[in-house]
ZAKE-523002 format. One record per atom (N, C-alpha, C): atom name; x, y, z. Coordinates in Angstrom, 1 decimal, always signed. Layout:
! ZAKE-523002
atom/px/py/pz
CA/X/Y/Z
...
//
This chain:
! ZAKE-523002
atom/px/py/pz
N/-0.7/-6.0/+39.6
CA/+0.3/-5.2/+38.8
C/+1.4/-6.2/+38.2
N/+2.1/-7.1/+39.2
CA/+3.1/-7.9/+38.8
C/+2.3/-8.9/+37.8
N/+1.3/-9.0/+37.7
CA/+0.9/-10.6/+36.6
C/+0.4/-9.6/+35.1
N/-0.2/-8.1/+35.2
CA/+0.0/-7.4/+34.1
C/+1.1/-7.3/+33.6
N/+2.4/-6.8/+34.1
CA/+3.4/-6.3/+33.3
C/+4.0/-8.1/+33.1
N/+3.8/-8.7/+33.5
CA/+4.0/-10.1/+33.5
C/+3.3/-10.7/+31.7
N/+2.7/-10.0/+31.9
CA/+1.5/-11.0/+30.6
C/+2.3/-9.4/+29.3
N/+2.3/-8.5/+29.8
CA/+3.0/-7.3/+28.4
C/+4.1/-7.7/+28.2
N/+5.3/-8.2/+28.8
CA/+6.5/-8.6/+28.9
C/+6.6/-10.0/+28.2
N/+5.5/-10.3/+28.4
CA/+5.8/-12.1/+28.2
C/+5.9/-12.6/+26.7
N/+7.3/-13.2/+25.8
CA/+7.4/-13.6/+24.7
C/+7.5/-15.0/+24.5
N/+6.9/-15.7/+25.1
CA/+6.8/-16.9/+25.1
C/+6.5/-17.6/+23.8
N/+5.4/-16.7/+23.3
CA/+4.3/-17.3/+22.2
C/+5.6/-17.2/+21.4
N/+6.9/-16.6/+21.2
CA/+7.7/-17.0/+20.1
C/+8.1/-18.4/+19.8
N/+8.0/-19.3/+20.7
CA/+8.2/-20.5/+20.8
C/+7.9/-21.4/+20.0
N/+6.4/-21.4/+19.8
CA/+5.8/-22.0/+19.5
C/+6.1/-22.5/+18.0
N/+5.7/-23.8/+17.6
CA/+6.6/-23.9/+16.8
C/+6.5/-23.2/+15.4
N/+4.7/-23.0/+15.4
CA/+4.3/-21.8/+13.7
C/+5.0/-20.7/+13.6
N/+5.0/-19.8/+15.0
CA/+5.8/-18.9/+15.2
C/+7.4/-18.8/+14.7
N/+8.3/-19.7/+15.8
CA/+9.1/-19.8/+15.3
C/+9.4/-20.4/+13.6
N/+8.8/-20.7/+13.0
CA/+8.8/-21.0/+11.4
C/+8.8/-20.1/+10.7
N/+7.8/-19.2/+10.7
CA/+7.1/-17.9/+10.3
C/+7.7/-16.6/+11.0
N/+8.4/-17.0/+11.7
CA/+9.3/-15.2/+12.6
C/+9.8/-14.6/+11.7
N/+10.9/-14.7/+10.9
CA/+11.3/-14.1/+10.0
C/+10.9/-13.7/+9.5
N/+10.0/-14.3/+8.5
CA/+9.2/-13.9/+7.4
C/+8.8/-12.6/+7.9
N/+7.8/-13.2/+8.7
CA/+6.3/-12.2/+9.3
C/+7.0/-10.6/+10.0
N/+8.2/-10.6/+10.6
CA/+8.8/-9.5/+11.1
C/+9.5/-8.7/+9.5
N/+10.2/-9.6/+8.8
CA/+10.9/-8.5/+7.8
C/+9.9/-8.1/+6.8
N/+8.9/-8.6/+6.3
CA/+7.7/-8.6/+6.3
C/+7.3/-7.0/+6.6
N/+6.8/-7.1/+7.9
CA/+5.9/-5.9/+8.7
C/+6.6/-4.8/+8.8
N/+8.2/-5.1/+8.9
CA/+8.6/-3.9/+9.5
C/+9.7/-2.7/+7.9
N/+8.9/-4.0/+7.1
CA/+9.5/-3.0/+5.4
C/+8.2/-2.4/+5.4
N/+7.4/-2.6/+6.0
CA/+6.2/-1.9/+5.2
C/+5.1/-2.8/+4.8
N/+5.1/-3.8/+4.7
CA/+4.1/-4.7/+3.8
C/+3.0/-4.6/+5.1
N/+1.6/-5.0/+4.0
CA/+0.3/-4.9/+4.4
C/+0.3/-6.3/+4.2
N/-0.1/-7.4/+5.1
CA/-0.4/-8.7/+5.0
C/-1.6/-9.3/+5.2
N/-2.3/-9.6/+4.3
CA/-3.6/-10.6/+4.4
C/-4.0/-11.9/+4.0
N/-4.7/-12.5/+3.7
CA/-4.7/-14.2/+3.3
C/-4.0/-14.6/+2.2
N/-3.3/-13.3/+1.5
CA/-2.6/-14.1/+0.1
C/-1.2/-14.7/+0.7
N/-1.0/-13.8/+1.9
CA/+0.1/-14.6/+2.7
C/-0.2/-15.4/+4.2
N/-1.0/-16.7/+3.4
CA/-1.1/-17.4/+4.0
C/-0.7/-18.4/+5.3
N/+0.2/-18.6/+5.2
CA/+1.0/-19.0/+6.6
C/+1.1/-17.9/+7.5
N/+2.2/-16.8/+7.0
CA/+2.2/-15.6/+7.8
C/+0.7/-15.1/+8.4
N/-0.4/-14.8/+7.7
CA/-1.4/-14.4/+8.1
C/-2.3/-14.7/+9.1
N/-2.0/-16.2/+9.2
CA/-2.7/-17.4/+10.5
C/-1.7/-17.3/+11.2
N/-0.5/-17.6/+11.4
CA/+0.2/-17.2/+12.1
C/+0.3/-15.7/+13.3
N/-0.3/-14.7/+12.3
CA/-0.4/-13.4/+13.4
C/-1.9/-13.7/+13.7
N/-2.9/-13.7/+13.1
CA/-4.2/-13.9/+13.8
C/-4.3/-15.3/+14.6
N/-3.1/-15.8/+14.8
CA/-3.1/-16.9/+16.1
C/-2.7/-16.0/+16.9
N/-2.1/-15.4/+17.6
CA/-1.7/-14.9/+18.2
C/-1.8/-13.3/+18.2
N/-2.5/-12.8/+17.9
CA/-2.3/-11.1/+17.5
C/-2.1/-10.7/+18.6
N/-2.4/-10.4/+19.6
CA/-2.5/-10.1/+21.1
C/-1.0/-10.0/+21.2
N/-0.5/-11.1/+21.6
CA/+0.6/-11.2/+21.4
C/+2.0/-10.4/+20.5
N/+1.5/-10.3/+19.4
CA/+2.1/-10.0/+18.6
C/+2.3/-8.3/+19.4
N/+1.0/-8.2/+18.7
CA/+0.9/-6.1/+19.1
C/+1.9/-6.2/+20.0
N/+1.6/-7.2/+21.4
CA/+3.0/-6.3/+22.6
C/+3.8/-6.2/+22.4
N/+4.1/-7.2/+21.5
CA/+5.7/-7.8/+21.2
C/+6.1/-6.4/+20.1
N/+5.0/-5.9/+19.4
CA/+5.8/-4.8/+18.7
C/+5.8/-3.5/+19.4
N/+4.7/-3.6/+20.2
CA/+4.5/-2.1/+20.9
C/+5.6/-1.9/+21.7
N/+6.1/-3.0/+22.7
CA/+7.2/-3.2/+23.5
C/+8.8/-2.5/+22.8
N/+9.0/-3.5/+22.3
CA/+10.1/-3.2/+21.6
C/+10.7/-2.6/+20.7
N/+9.5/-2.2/+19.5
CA/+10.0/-0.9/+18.7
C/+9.0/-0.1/+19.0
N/+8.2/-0.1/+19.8
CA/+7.1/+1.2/+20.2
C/+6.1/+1.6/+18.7
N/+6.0/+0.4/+17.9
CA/+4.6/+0.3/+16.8
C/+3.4/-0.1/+17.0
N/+2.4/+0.1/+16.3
CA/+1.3/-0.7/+16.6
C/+1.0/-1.6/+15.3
N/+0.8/-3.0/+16.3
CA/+0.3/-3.5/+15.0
C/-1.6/-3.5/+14.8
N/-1.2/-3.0/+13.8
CA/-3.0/-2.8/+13.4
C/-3.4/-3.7/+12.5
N/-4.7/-4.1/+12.5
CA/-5.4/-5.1/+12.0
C/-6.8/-4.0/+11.6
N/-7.1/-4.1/+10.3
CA/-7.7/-3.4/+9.6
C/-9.1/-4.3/+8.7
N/-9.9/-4.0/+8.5
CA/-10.9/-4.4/+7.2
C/-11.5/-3.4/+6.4
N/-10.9/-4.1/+4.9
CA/-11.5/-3.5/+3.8
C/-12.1/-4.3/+3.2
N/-13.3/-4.0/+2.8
CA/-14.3/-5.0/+1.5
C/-14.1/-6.7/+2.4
N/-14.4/-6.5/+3.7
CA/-14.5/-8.0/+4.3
C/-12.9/-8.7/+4.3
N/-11.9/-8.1/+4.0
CA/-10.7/-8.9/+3.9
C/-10.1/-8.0/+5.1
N/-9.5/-8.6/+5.8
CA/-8.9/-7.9/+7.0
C/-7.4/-8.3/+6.8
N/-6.8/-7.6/+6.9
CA/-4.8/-7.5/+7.0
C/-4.2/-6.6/+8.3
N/-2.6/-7.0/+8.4
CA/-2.3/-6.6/+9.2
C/-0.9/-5.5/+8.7
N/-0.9/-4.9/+9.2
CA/+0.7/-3.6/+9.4
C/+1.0/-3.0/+10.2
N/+2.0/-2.4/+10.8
CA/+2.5/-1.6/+11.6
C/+2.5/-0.1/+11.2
N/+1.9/+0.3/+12.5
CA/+1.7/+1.6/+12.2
C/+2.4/+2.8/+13.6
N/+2.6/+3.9/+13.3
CA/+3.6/+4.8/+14.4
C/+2.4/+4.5/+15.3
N/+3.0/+5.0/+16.9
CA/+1.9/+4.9/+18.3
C/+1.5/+6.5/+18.5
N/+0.7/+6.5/+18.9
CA/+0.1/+8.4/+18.8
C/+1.2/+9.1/+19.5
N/+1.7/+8.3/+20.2
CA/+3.1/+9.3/+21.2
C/+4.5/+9.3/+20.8
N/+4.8/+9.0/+19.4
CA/+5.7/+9.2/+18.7
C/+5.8/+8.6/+17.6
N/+6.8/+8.2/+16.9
CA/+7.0/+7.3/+15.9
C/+7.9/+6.5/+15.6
N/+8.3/+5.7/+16.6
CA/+8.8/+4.5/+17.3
C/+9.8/+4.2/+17.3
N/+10.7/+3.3/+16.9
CA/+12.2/+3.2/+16.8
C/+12.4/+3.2/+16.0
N/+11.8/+3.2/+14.3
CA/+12.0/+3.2/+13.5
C/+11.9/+4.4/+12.5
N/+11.7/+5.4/+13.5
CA/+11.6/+6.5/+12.7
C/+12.7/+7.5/+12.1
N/+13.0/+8.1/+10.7
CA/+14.4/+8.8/+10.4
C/+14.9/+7.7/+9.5
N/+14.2/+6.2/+9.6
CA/+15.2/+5.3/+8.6
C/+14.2/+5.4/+7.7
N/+15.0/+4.1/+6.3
CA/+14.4/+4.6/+5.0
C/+12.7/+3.6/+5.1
N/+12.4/+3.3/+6.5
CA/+11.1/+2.1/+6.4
C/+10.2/+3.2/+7.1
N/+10.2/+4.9/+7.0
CA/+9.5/+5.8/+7.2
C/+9.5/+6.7/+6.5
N/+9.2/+6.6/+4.8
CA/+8.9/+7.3/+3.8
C/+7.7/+7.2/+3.8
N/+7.2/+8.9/+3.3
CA/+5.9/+9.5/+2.8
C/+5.7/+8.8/+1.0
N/+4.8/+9.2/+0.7
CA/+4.4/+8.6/-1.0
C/+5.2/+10.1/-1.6
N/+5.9/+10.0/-2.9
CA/+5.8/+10.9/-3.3
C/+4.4/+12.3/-3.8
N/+4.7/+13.0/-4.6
CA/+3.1/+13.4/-5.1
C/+2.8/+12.9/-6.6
N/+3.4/+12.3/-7.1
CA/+3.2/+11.2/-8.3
C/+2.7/+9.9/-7.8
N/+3.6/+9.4/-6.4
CA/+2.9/+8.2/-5.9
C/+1.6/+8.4/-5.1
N/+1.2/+9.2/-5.1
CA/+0.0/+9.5/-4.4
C/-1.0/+10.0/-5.4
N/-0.5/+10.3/-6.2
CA/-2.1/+10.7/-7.3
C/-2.2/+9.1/-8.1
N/-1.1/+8.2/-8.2
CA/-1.4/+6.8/-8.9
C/-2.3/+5.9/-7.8
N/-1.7/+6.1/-6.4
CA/-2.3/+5.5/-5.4
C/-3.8/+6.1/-5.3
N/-4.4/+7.2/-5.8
CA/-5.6/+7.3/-5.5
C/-6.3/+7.0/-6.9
N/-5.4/+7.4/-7.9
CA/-5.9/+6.4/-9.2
C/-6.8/+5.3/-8.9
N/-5.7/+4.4/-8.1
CA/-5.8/+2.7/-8.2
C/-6.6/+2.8/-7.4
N/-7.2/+3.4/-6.1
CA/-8.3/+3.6/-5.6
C/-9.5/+3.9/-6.1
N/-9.7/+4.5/-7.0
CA/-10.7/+4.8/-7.5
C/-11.1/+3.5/-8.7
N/-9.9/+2.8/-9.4
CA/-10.3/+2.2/-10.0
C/-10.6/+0.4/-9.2
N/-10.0/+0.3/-8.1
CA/-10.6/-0.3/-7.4
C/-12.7/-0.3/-6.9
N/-12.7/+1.0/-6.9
CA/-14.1/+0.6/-6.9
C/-14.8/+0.2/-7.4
N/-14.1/+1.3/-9.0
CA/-15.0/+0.8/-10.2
C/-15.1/-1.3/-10.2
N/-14.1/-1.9/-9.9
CA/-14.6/-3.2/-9.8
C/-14.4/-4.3/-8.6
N/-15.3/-3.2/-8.1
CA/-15.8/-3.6/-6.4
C/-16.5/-4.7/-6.6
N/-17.1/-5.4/-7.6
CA/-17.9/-6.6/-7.4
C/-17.1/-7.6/-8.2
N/-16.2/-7.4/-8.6
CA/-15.3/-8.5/-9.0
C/-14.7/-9.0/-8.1
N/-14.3/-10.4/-7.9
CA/-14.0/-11.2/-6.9
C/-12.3/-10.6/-6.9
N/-11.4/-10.5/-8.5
CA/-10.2/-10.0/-7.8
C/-10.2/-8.4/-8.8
N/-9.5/-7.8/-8.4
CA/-9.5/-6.4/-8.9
C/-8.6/-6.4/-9.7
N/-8.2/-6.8/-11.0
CA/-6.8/-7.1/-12.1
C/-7.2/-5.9/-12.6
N/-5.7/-5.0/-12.9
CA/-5.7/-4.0/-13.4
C/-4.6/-4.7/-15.2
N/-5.0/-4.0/-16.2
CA/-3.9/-4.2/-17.2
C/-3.6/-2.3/-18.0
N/-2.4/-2.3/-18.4
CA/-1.8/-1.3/-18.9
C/-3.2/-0.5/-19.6
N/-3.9/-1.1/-20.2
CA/-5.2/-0.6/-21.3
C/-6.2/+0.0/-20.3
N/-6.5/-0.4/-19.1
CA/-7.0/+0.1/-18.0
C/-7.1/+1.0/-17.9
N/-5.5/+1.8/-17.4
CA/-5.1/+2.6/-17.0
C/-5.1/+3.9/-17.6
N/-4.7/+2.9/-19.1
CA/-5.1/+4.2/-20.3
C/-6.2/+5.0/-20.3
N/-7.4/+4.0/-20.3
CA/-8.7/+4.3/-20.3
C/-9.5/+5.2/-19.1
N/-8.7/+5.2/-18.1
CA/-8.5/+5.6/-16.8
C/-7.8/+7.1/-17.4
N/-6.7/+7.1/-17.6
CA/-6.4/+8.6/-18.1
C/-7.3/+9.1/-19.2
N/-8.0/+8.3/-20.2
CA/-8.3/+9.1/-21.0
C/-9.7/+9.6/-21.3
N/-10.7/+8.7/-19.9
CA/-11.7/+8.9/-20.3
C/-13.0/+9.3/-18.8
N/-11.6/+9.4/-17.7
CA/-12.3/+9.3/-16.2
C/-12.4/+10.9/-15.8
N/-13.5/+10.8/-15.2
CA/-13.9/+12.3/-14.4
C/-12.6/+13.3/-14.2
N/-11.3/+12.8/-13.6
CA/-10.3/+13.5/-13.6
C/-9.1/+13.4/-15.0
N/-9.7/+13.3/-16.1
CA/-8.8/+12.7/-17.5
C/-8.0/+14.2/-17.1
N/-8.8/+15.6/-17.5
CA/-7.9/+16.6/-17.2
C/-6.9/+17.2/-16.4
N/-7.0/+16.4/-15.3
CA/-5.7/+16.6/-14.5
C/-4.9/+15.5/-14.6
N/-5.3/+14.1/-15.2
CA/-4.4/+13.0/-15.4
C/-3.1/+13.7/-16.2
N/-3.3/+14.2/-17.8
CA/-3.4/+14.6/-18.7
C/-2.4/+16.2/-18.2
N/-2.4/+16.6/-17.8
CA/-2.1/+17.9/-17.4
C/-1.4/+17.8/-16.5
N/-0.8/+16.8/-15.4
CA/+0.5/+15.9/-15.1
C/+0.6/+15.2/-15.6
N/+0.8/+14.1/-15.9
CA/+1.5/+12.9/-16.6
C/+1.8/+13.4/-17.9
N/+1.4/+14.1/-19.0
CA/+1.9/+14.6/-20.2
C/+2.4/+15.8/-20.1
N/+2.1/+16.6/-19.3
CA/+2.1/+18.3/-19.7
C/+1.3/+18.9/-20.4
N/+0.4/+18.2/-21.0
CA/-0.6/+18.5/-22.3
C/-1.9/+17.8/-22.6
N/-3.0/+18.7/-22.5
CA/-4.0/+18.4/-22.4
C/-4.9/+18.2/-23.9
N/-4.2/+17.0/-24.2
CA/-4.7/+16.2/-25.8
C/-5.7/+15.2/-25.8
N/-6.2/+14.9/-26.9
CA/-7.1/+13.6/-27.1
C/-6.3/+12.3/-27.5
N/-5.3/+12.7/-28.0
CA/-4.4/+11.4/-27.7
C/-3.1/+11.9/-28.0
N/-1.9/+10.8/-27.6
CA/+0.0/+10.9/-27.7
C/+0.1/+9.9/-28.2
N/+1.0/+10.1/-28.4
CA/+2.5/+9.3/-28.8
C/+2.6/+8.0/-28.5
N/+3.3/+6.8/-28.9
CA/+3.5/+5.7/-28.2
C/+4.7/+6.1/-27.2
N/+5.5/+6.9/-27.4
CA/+6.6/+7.5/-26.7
C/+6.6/+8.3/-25.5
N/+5.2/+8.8/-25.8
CA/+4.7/+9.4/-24.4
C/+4.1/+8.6/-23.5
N/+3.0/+7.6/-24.3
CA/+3.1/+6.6/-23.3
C/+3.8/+5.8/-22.7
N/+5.2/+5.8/-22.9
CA/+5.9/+4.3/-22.9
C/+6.8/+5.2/-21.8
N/+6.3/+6.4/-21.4
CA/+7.1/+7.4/-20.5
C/+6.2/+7.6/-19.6
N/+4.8/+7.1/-19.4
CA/+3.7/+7.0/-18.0
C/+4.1/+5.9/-17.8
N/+3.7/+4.7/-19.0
CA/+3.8/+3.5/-18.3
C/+5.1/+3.4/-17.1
N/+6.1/+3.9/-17.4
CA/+7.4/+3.6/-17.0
C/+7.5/+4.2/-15.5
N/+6.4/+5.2/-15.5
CA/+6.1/+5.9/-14.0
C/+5.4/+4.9/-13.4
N/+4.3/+4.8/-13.9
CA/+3.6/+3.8/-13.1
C/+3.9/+2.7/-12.9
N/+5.0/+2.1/-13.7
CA/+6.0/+0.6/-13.7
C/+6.2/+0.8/-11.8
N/+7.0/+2.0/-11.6
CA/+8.0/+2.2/-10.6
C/+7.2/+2.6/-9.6
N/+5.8/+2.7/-9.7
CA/+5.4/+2.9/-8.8
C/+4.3/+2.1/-7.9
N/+4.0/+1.0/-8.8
CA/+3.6/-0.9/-8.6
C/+4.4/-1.4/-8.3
N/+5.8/-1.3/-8.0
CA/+6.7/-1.9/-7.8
C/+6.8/-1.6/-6.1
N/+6.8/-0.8/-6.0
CA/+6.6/-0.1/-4.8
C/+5.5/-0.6/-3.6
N/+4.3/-0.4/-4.9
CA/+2.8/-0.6/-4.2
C/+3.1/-2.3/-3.7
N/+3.6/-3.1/-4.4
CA/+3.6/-4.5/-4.9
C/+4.2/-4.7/-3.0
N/+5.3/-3.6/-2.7
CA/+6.3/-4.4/-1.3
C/+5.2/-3.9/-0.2
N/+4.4/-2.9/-0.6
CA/+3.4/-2.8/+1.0
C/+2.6/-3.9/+0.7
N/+2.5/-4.2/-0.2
CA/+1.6/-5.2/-0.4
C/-0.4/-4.8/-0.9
N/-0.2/-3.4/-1.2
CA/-1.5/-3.0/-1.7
C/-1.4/-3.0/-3.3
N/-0.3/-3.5/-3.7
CA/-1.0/-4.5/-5.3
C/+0.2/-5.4/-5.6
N/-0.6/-6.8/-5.9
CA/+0.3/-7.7/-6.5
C/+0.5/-8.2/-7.7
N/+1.7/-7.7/-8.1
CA/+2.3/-8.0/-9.6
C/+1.9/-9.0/-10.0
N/+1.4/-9.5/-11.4
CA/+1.4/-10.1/-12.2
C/+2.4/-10.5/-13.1
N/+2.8/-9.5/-13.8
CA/+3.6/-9.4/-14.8
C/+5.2/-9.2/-14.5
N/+6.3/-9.7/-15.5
CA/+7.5/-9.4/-15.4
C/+8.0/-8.2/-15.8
N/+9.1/-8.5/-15.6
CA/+10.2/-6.9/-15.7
C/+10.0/-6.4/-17.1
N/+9.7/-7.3/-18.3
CA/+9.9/-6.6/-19.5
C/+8.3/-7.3/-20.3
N/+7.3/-7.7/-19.4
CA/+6.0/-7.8/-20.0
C/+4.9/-6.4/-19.5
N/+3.9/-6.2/-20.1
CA/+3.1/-5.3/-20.3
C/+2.5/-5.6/-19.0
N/+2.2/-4.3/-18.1
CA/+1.7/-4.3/-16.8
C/+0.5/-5.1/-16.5
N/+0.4/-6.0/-15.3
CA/-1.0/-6.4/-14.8
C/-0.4/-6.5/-14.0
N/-1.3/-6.4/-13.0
CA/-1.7/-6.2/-10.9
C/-2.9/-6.6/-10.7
N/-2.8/-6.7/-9.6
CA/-4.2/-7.1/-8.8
C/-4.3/-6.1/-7.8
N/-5.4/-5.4/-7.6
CA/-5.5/-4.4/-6.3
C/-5.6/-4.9/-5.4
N/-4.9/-4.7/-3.9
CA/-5.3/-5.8/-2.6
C/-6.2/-4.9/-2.1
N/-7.0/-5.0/-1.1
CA/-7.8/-4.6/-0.3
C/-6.7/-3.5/+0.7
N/-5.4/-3.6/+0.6
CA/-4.8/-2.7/+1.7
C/-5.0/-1.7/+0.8
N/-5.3/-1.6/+0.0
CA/-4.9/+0.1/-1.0
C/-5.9/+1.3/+0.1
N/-6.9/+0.5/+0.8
CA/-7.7/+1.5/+1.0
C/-7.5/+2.5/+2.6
N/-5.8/+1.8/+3.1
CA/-4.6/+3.1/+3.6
C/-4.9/+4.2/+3.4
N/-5.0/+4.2/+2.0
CA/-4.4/+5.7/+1.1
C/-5.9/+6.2/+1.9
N/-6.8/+5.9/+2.1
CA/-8.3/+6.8/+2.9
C/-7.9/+7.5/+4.3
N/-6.5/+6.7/+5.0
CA/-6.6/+7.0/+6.2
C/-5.1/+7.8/+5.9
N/-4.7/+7.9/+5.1
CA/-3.5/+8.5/+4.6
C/-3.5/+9.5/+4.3
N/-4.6/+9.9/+3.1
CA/-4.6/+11.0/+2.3
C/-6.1/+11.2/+2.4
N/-6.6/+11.8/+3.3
CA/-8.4/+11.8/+3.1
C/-8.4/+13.2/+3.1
N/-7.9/+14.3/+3.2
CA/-8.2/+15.5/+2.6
C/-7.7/+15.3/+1.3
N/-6.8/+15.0/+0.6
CA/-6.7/+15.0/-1.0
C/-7.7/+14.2/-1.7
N/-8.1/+13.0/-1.0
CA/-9.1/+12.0/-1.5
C/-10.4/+13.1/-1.7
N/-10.9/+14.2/-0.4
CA/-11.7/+15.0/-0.3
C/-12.0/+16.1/-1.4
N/-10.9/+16.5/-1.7
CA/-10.3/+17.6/-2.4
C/-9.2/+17.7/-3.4
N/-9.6/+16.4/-4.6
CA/-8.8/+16.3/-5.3
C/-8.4/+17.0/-6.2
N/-9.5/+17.9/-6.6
CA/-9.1/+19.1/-7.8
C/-8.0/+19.9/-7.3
N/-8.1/+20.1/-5.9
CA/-7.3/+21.2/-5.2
C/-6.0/+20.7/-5.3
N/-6.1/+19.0/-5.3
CA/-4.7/+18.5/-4.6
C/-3.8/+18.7/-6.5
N/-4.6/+18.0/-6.8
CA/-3.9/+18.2/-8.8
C/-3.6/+19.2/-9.2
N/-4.4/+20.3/-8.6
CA/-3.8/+21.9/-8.6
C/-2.4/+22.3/-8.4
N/-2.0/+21.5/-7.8
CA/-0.5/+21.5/-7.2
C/+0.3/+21.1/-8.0
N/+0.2/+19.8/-8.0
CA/+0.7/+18.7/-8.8
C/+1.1/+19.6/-10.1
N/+2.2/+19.3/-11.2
CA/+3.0/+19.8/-12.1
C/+3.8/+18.5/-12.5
N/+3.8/+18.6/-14.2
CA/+4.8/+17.0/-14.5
C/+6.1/+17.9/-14.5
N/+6.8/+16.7/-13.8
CA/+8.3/+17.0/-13.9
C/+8.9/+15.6/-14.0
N/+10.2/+15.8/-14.2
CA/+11.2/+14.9/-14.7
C/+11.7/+14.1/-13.7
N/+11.6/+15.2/-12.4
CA/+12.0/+14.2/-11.4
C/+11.1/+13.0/-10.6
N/+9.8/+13.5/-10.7
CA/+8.4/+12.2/-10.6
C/+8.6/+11.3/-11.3
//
C-alpha cells in the first residue's frame, strides 16, 4: 500500500528537464481547454513521455482526467471532468457548454470533415462553407437559422453577418484546438479541421443522432 500511494503521489517526473521546459505551456494549455496533438510538437512528446504520470498529476490535484483519444489515427490529449464530479475547476469560465449556434457549426465542421476524410489536411475556406449552406443535406435548416429565410440565395450583407458568426466561432474552435486558423483578423476565413473535432461525437451524439429534431429548436437570433 505504502509504495502505491508512493508511485500516485510521486511528482518527480516534473524535474526532468523536457518537463520542466514544457510545464507551462503543456498545463495552461490543457487546463483552458485545448485538445493537443503533434501540431504541438514539443508539448505532445512531452506528455506521451510521461502520460502516466501526467494523468496522476492531474487526477491528484485538480481531480481531472487526462484523456488520450484517437481520431483518424491521430491521437491527442485533454482533460476531461472524473465520473465523480467535476473537479476543481468546475463553476469557472474553463467549464463552458458550446452555445446552440456553436454546436450546429461544430457539427457542420464535422460533417464537413468527413466529406475530406482522405485528404491528408482538412482546409476549410469561407466558399466551403457557403457551399455547405447552400447545397448540403441539411441547406434547410442551415438556411432557416443562420438567415431566417429559406432562399436560393442573399445578400453580400447577409453573408458578411454568417461569416462574422462563424468568424467567432473558429476562434473559439481554434483555443480547443479542434481547428487551426489560417487566416488573419481581417482576411477571408481558412482553417484546418484537427482530428479533436470529433469531441463533438462524445459531446453531442444524440443531436449528431437526431439532427432534424435538434434544428427544430434552433431559431436565428441576434444574440447567437
Amino acid at each position: 500500500m505504502e509504495n502505491e500511494n508512493y508511485e500516485i503521489s510521486d511528482y518527480s517526473f516534473l524535474t526532468e528537464e523536457s518537463v520542466e521546459k514544457h510545464f507551462a505551456d503543456i498545463n495552461i494549455l490543457l487546463l483552458s481547454g485545448k485538445h493537443i496533438d503533434h501540431k504541438f510538437y514539443a508539448e505532445y512528446t512531452v506528455l506521451e513521455s510521461y502520460e502516466s504520470q501526467w494523468r496522476n498529476f492531474y487526477s491528484n490535484l485538480y481531480r481531472l482526467n487526462l484523456v488520450t483519444d484517437i481520431s483518424d489515427s491521430s491521437r491527442y490529449y485533454y482533460l476531461d471532468f472524473t465520473e465523480n464530479g467535476k473537479g476543481k475547476l468546475s463553476g469557472t469560465n474553463r467549464n463552458k457548454e458550446l452555445s446552440e449556434l456553436q454546436t450546429l457549426i461544430g457539427l457542420t465542421l464535422l460533417d464537413m470533415y468527413y466529406q475530406k476524410y482522405f485528404d491528408e489536411e482538412k482546409i476549410i475556406r469561407w466558399n466551403d462553407i457557403k457551399t455547405q449552406i447552400l447545397e448540403s443535406d441539411h441547406q434547410e435548416a442551415y438556411k432557416r437559422i443562420l438567415f431566417n429565410d429559406i432562399r436560393d440565395s442573399y445578400d453580400e450583407k447577409e453573408w458578411n453577418t454568417v461569416e462574422n458568426k462563424f468568424g467567432k466561432t473558429i476562434d473559439s474552435f481554434d483555443k480547443l484546438g479542434w481547428v487551426e486558423k489560417q487566416s488573419g483578423r481581417n482576411e477571408e476565413l481558412v482553417f484546418e479541421i484537427r482530428p479533436a473535432i470529433h469531441r463533438l461525437t462524445k459531446l453531442y451524439q444524440e443531436e449528431l443522432q437526431n439532427f432534424e429534431s435538434f434544428s427544430q429548436q434552433l431559431k436565428n437570433d441576434e444574440v447567437l
